[in-house]
Structure formats: structure tokens, C-alpha cells
C-alpha positions in Angstrom: 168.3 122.1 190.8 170.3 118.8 189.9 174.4 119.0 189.6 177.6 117.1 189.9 180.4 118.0 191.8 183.9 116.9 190.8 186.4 116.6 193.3 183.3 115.4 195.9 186.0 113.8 198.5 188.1 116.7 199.0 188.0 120.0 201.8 186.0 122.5 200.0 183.8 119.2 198.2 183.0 117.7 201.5 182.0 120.8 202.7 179.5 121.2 199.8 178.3 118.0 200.0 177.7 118.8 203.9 175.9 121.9 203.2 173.5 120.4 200.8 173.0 116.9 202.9 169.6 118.0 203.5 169.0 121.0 200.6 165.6 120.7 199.2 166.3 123.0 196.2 169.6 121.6 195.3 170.8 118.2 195.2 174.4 116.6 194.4 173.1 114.3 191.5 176.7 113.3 190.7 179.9 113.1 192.7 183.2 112.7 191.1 186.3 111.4 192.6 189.8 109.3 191.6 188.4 106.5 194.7 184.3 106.2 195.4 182.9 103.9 197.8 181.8 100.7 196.9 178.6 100.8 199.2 176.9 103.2 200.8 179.3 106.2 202.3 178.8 108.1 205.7 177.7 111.0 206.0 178.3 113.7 203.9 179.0 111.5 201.4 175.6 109.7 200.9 172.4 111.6 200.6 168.8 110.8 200.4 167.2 108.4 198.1 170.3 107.1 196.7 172.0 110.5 195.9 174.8 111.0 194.9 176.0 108.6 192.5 179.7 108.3 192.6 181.3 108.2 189.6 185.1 107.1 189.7 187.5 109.3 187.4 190.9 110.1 187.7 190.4 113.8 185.6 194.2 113.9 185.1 194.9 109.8 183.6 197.1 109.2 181.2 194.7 108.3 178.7 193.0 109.7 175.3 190.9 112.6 176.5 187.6 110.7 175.3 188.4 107.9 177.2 187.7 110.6 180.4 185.5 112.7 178.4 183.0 110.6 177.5 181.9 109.3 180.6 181.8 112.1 182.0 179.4 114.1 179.8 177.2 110.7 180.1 177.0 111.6 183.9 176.3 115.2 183.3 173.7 114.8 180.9 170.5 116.8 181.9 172.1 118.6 185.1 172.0 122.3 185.8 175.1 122.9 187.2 179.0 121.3 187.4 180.9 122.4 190.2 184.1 121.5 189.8 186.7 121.6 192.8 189.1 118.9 192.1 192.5 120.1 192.5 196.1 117.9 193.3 198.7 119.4 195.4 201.3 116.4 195.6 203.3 115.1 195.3 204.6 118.4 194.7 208.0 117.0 193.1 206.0 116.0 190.2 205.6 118.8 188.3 203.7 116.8 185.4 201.5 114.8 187.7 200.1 117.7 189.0 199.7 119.8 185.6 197.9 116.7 184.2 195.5 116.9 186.8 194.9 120.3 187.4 195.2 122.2 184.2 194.4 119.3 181.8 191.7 117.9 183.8 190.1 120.6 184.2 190.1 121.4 180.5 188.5 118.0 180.2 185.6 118.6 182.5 184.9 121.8 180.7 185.0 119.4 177.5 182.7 117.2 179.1 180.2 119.7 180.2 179.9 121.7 177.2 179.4 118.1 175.4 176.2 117.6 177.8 175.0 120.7 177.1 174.9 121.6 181.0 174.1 125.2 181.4 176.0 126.3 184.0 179.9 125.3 185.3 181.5 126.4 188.4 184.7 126.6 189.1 186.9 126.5 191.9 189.9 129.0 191.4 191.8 130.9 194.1 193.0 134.2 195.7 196.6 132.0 194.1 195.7 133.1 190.6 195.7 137.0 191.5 199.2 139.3 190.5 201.4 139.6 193.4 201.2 143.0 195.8 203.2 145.1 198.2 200.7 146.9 199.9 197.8 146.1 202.1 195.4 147.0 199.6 192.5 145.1 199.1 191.8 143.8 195.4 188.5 143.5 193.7 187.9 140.6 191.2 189.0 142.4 188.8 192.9 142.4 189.9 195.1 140.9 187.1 195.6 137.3 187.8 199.0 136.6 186.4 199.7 134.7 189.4 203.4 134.0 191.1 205.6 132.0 188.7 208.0 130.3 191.1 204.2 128.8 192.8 203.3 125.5 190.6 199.9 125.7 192.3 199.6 129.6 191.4 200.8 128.9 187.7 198.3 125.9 187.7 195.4 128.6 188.5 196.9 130.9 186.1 196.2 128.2 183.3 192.7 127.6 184.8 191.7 131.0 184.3 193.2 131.5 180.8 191.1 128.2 180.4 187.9 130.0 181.6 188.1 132.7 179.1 187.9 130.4 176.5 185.5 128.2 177.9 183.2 131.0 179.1 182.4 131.4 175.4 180.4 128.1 175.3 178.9 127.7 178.8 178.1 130.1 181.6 181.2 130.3 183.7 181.0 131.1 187.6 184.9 131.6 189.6 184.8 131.1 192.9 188.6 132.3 194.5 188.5 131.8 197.8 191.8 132.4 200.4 192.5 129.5 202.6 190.2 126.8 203.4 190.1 125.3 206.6 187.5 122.6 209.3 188.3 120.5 211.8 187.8 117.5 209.0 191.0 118.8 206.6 193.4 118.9 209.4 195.5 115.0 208.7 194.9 116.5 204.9 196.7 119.5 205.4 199.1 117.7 207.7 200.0 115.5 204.7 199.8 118.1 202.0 202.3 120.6 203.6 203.8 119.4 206.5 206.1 116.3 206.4 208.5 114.1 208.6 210.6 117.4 209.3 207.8 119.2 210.5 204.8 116.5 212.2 201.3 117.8 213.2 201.8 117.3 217.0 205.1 120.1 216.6 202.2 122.5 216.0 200.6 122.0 219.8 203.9 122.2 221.6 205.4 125.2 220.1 207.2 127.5 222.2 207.0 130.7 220.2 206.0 131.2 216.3 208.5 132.1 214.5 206.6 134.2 211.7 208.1 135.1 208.3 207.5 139.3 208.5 205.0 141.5 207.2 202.9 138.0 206.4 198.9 138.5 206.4 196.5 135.8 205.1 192.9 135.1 205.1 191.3 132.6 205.2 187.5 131.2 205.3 185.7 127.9 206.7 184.7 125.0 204.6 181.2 125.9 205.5 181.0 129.4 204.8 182.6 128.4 201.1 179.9 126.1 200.6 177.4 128.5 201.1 178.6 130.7 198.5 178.8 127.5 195.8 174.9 126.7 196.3 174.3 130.9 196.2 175.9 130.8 192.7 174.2 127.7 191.7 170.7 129.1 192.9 171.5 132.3 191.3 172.8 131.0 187.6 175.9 133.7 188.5 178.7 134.4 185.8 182.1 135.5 186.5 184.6 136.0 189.7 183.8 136.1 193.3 186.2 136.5 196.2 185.7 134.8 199.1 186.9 135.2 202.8 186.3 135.4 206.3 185.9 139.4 207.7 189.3 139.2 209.3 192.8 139.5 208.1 195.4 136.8 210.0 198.5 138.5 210.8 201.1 137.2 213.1 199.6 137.8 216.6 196.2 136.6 215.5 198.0 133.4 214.3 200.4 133.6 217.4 197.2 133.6 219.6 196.0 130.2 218.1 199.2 128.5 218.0 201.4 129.4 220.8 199.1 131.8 223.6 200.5 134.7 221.7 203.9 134.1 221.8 205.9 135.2 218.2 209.2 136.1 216.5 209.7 137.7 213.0 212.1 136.0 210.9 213.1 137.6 207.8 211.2 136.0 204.7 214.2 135.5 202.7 215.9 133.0 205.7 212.7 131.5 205.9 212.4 130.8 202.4 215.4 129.1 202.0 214.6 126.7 205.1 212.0 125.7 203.6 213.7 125.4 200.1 216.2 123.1 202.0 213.4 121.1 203.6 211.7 120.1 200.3 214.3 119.2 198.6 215.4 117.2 201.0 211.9 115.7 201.2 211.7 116.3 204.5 208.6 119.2 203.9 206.0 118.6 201.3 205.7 122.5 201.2 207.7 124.0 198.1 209.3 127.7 198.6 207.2 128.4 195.7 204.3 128.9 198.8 206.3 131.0 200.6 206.8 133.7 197.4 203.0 133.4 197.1 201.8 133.9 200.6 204.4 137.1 200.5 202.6 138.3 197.5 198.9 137.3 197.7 196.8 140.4 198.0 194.1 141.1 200.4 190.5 139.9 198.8 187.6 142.7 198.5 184.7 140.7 198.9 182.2 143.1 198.2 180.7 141.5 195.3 179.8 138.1 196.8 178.2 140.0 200.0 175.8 142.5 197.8 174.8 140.0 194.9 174.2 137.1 195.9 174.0 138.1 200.2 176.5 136.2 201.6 177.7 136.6 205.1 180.4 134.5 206.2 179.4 132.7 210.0 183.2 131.7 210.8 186.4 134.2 211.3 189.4 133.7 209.9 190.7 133.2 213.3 187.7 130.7 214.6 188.2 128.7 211.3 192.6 128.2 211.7 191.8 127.1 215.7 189.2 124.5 214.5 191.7 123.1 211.7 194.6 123.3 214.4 193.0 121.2 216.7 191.8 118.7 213.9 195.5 118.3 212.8 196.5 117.7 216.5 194.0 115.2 217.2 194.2 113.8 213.2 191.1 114.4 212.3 189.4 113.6 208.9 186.4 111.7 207.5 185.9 108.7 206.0 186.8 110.3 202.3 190.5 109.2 201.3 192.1 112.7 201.1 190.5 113.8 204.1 191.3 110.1 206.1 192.2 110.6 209.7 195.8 110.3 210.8 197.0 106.2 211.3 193.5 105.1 209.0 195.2 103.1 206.2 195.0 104.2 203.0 192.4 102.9 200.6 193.0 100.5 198.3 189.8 100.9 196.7 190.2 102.2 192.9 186.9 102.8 191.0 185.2 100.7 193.4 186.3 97.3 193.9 187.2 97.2 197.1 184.8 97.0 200.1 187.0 99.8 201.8 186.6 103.5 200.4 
């Protein structure tokens, strides 16, 4: 089977393209991304013969929509499958930078995929586009998504999946809505995305105690795992939602154990809400107190569906993935993609390929 995958450079897209590096039933045709190499990549990033070819496109430009379109549906053109996972999280103080990406961009992929008469589009959506709960319950994909409306990144899923429905009605639609994604590759990435100058990645090997906001539980599930479950779907032609996560659920002591040897406090959500607040405001945390309502909200995934259709088993806990992406954002880790670039590697000047550096 021959696809694309937009958003090729990211977490869950390098992971993909990792997975499928040597995949004799599927191959990455087409990878998408704002910055492509101007040679040959490393490793995940090149394949054999040649494969992929990257294809430069910012999804969210401020341009006509044919202008991003078009090309597009040129590189899709006889595929069998678009996954798409390109997503922006910053900067988060621009509201309409990240909108145009997310929610418009994505509308234009769908455009571009229906115009190339590709079969089959997947989607990357998330456990952030599911109603908010107070019980440790878990949810089946068929939980409302309504999402959390002081999140942007929950409202931008919210507007994927109203997108979806509509789309659906052209195309086979697959939604993948995964909880956290984590590898030892994302951690400068995450550092970036959500921590800032008030809060630097080596803070998190030299904590003293964790200072937990109560009655928090996440999940989470490795970059790997995930990838597994985007080539099941593709192999399989499957329609509609699919939660994904790891077995366990990551409550305080299991994070604790990770972070600090065990060591933890409860703080009471509402104080640590408004640190936070104060911190992005003052630019001095690139993570919005609209993550904090979310995270108190998100419900636990039932991932019964992805197990018995399509046979997934996930090889990483929760708890083995978090450790792996600790230590990458203590020791910077990343790849040679520019939004996974190690801590002190410069940033890439190379835009749609005219630079020798990616």
C-alpha cells in the first residue's frame, strides 16, 4: 500500500515513519512537512529507493486555499491512504496561528484528498476532543466529544471532528485519539512546547518532591506503539474512532516514581491553575491553564476496540514510555527533524528546501 503522511517531522510522524522504515506492505510515498531536507535525510526520514518524497507545505499559510490545495492533491494522486498528523501547539499566544493551522489546514488536506480521489484518510485526533468527566470511568469512542472550551488545543480537535463528519461523507474516514505521546526523540520538543524559561528541562531531574495537582490521572502511550496502530488501520481500510493507550493509568505515585524516587505532594488544582495562568502570561511557561482544565477533565480511554479489531497490543507502559521521554528531555534529545531538533542544535533555516541544512 502507497500513502503520504502529513506532518512526517513531528512525534507521532517520526514514529510512523520509524515503524515503516523497513515495511514491505506499506510504504511512506509522500511526506509532508512546513521544512524538508534538501538532500537525503537520516534515518527515519529517508527510506529505500528514494522514498519518501518530501513535499514542503505550510497546511496553515496565509494563502488562497488552492494555492495549498493543489499541490497537494498532485502529490496524493494514486495513493491509498493520507495520514494526516500535523498539528501546531505554539506559540500558544497566537490563537489565529494556531487555528489556521490546525482546524483550516486540516480542512484543506481533506480538500486535497478527496480532489485525488484517495480512498482512505486518517486522522490524527485526541483523547482532547472527548467531553470532560468526574469519575474514573472509562469512555468508549463513542463518548461525546464536545471537548474543554477554555483548551485552544481541545477546541481545535473539537473543530477537527465536526470536520470529519462532513468529510466522512466523501472519503473513508479513520480517527485515531490517542492520550499522550511520548520517546526518548520528543523530549527537547516537549521541553519547548510546554515548558519555558520558568520551568527548564534540567528542573525536571533535580526535583525534590512533585508537587502534583490532586486527583490527576493521565495516560499515555509510546510513539511506537501509536505507529503500530496507524499502519493496522491503513492495512485494514478501518472507518471511524479508535482509542489508543498504554494498559496503565499514570497517577501521582506512578509519575512521582519517574520523576522524584517517589517523593510527592498534592496541591489543590485550582492554586495550581492559577500558577500556571500567571506563568503564561508572563511568558515565562509556554503551557496555557487551558491544559490544566483539560488534563482535570479528560476521561479514561476504553481501548477495547483497537485491541479486538484490528489486534493491537501495546509493547510500552505508560510508565516505561514517561521515563524514556524524561530522560530524553534531560539529556535534550531529538532527531535531525526541526520540531524534534535536540536541545542547543540551531534552528533550521531551511524553508521548502533551499538550504543545505534541514
Amino acid at each position: 500500500m502507497r500513502i503520504a503522511v502529513v506532518g512526517a517531522s513531528g512525534n507521532a510522524g517520526t514514529g510512523l515513519l520509524r515503524h515503516l522504515e523497513h515495511d514491505r506492505e506499506v510504504t511512506v510515498e509522500v511526506a509532508v512537512a512546513r521544512r524538508v531536507p534538501a538532500g537525503r535525510p537520516p534515518a527515519p526520514y529517508a527510506g529505500a529507493s528514494g522514498l519518501p518524497r518530501w513535499l514542503a507545505c505550510d497546511i496553515g499559510a496565509d494563502a488562497p486555499d488552492d494555492a495549498v490545495v493543489a499541490p497537494l492533491a498532485e502529490a496524493f494522486h494514486g495513493l491509498d491512504a493520507v495520514v494526516h498528523l500535523a498539528w501546531q501547539m505554539q506559540p500558544s499566544h497566537d490563537r489565529a496561528r494556531l487555528r489556521a493551522t490546525n482546524v483550516d489546514g486540516s480542512r484543506r488536506v481533506a480538500e486535497a484528498v478527496v480532489a485525488a480521489g484517495v480512498p482512505h484518510l486518517v486522522v490524527a485526533s485526541s483523547v482532547g476532543a472527548y467531553s470532560p468527566v468526574a469519575d474514573d470511568d472509562v469512555r468508549d469512542e463513542s463518548w461525546a466529544t464536545e471537548g474543554v472550551r477554555s483548551s485552544s488545543y481541545s477546541v481545535d480537535k473539537v473543530a477537527l471532528e465536526r470536520l470529519l463528519d462532513e468529510v466522512e461523507e466523501r472519503v473513508a474516514v479513520a480517527r485515531v485519539r490517542p492520550a499522550l505521546v511520548f520517546q526518548r526523540d520528543a523530549g527537547s520538543s516537549i521541553e519547548r512546547y510546554f515548558l519555558g524559561p520558568g520551568a527548564p528541562a534540567w528542573l525536571v531531574g533535580v526535583l525534590p518532591v512533585l508537587p502534583w495537582p490532586a486527583g490527576f490521572r493521565v495516560q499515555a502511550v509510546h510513539a511506537d506503539d501509536l505507529a503500530a496502530v496507524y499502519r493496522a488501520v491503513v492495512v485494514a481500510r478501518a472507518t471511524g474512532a479508535f482509542n489508543v493507550a498504554a494498559d496503565d493509568v499514570l497517577r501521582r505515585d506512578d509519575v512521582a516514581e519517574v520523576l522524584t524516587g517517589g517523593r510527592a505532594v498534592d496541591v489543590p488544582v485550582p492554586l495550581v491553575r492559577s500558577a500556571v495562568g500567571a506563568a503564561w502570561r508572563a511568558r515565562a511557561l509556554h503551557l496555557s491553564p487551558g491544559w490544566i482544565d483539560l488534563a482535570a477533565g479528560i476521561p479514561l480511554l476504553d481501548t477495547t476496540r483497537v485491541r479486538t479489531e484490528l489486534g493491537w497490543r501495546p509493547r510500552v507502559t505508560a510508565q516505561q514510555a514517561l521515563a524514556e521521554v524524561v530522560e530524553g528531555m534531560v539529556a535534550g534529545s531529538g532527531t535531525a527533524s526541526p520540531p524534534l531538533r535536540a536541545r542547543g542544535r540551531a534552528r533550521p533555516s531551511l524553508l521548502g528546501g533551499q538550504s543545505a541544512e534541514w
